[in-house]
N, C-alpha and C positions, 0 to 999 in steps of 0.2 A: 693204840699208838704204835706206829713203825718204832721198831730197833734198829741201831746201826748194827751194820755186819761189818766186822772188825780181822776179816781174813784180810785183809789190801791194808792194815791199818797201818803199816809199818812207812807206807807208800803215800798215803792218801793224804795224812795228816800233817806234811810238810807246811812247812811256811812258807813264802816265795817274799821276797823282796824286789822292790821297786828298782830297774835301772834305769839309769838317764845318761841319753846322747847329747852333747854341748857343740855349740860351733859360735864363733864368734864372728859377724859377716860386715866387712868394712866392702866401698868400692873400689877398692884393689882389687878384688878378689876373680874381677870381671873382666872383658877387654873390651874393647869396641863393642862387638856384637851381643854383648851382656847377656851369652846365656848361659844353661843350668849351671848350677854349683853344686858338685857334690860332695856332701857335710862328711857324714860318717857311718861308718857299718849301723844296722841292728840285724842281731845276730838271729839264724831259723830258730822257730817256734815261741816268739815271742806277740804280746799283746801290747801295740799301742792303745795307751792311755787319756794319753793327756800330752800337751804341747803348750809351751809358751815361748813369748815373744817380747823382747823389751829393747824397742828403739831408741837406741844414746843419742845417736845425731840423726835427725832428718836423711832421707834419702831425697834430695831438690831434683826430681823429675821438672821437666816444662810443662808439663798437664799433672798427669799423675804417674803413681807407682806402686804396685802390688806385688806382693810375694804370691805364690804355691808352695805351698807342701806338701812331696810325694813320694812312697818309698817302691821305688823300681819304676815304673807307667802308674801305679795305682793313688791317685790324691787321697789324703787324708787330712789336710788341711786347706781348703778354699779359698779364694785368693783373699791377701789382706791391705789395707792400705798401709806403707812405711811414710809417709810422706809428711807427717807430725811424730813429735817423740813420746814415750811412754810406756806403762808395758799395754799390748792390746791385749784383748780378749780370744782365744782363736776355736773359733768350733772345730773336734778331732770326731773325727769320721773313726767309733774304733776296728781297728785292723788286725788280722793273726797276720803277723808276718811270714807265715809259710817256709819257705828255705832262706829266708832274710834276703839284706838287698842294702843296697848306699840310699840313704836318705837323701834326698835329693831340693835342693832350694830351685823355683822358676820364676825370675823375675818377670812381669811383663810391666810395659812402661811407654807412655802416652808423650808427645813431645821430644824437646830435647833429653838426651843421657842427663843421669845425675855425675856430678864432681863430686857428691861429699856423701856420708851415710854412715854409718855403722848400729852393729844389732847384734843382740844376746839373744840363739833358739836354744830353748832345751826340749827333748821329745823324751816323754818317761814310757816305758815298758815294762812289764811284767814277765820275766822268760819261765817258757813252761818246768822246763828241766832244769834247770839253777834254785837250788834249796838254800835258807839262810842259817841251817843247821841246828833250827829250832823246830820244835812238833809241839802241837796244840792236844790238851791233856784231856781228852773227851773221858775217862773216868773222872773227874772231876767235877763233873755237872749231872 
């Protein structure tokens, strides 16, 4: 059986804790031309996770109406439909964020503009370098 080698263990054995980005996305947030929105930082060297989505109010597209999720040019979330309320499901493409970048919302939208809508994204992250000041006790097992 392999040994841990406990020279890095000062380093290795950190904890990392979960961050998460929020934006809160009504159609105000749009004008006319209803494009991207950009939500909010995720900071370099971090790992998207996980993403969710809970539509308060319908977004009333004439056809239909779908978000993107993308942090810089890169999707990590594929488009969804907002067009009924609830929380959806959102498959996350996971991502190192590399030098980070604004998370980015991209409506596309079939028909006439919507009037009404609003929406809760949360995107969770993992940052490489951010410790929660807790180490995991490998003498212990």
């Amino acid at each position: 059986m392999a040994t841990l080698n406990k020279t890095r263990e000062g380093t290795r054995n950190q904890k990392r804790g979960t961050s998460i980005g929020h934006a809160n996305i009504t159609i105000a947030d749009y004008d006319a031309t209803l494009d991207l929105a950009e939500l909010f930082n995720i900071p370099e060297n971090a790992h998207i996770v996980r993403a969710h989505l809970n539509v308060k109010t319908a977004f009333n597209a004439g056809t239909s109406i779908t978000f993107t999720i993308r942090l810089g040019t890169t999707i990590f979330v594929a488009a969804i439909s907002v067009a009924t309320t609830g929380v959806k499901t959102l498959t996350v493409t996971p991502l190192d964020s590399g030098v980070g970048g604004l998370c980015i919302l991209l409506p596309t939208i079939v028909g006439a503009l919507p009037t009404t809508g609003e929406a809760e994204l949360m995107v969770e992250y993992i940052e490489y370098d951010k410790s929660t000041g807790e180490y995991t006790d490998y003498s212990a097992t």
